[in-house]
N, C-alpha and C positions, 0 to 999 in steps of 0.2 A: 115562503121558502120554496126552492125546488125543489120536486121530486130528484131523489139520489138515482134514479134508472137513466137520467142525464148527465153528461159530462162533457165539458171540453174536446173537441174533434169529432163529436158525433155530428151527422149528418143528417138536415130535415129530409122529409120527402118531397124528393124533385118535383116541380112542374112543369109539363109542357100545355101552353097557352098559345091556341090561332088567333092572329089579329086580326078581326077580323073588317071593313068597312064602314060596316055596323057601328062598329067601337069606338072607329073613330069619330064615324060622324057627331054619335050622340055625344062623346067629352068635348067635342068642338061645340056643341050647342050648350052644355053646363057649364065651357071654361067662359066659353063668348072670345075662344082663338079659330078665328079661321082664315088662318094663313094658306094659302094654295097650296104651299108645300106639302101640307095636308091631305087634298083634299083634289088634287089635279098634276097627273104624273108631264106635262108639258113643264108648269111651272117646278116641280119639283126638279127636273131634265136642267134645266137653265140655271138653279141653282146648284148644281153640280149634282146631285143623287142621280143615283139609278132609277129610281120609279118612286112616288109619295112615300114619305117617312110620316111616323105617327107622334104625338107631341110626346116629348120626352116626361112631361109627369104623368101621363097617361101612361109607360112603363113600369115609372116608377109606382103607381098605382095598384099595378097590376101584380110586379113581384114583389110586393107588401101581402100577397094573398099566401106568400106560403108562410108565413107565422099565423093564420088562422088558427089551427088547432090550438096553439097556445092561447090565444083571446079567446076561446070558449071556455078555458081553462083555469080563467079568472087573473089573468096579465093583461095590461094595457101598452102600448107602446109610448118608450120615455123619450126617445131620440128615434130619428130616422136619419139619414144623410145617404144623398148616392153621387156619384162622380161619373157622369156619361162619357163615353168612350166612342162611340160610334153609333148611328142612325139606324132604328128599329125603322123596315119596310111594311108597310101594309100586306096582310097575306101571308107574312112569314108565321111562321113557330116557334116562339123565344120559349126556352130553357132557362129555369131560375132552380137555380142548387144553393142552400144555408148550409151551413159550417156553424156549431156551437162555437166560437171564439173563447170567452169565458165567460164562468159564471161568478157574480159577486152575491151576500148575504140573499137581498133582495132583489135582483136583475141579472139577466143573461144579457151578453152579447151575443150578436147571431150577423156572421159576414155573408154575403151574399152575393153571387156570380149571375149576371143576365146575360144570354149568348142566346147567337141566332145564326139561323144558316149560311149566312152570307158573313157576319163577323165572329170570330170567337166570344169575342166580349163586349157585348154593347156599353154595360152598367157594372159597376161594382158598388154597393152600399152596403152599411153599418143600422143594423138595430138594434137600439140596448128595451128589453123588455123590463116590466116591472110590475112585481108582484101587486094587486089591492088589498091594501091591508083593513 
């Protein structure tokens, strides 16, 4: 069950997360994607971006870290879903803000906003948490 100090409309604690080269390189070497668009601001130029974008589940990876507190907490994640919106640059500082959506007996929902300086909203996702019973 959840603790009753939660509710509906409550707000996680923001993150802001630098992207850094680093990051990218090394999810390109565990995904085994190394599209240029990645990894060379020419090819990335040609495909219409401004300067290399970084692979979109490596965002999604990332703004999965603000329900941490809850996983030490003894919830697991039952669903994830995120619907991209616009192309995370290498370099930037993406903001990831949760929204409690609701909660059910056993599960929270928790919506999720990824924005970045150049877009408002990269990413939007959905995580329904769930208690170990």
């Amino acid at each position: 069950m959840f603790s009753d100090s939660i509710k509906a409309g409550d707000t996680l604690e923001p993150l802001h997360i630098e992207i850094t080269e680093q990051m990218v390189k090394k999810y390109g070497e565990v995904s085994g994607d190394f599209n240029p668009i990645h990894f060379d601001d020419k090819a990335a130029k040609e495909k219409g971006f401004p300067t290399k974008i970084i692979h979109g589940m490596l965002s999604m990876a990332i703004a999965s870290n603000i329900v941490e507190p809850y996983l030490q907490r003894g919830y697991w994640v039952k669903s994830y879903e995120m619907k991209f919106k616009a192309p995370v640059l290498v370099g930037e500082t993406i903001s990831i803000i949760g929204t409690i959506a609701s909660i059910e007996k056993e599960s929270v929902t928790i919506d999720i906003i990824v924005s970045s300086p150049t877009y408002p909203q990269v990413a939007k996702s959905e995580i329904v948490l769930h208690v170990y019973k």
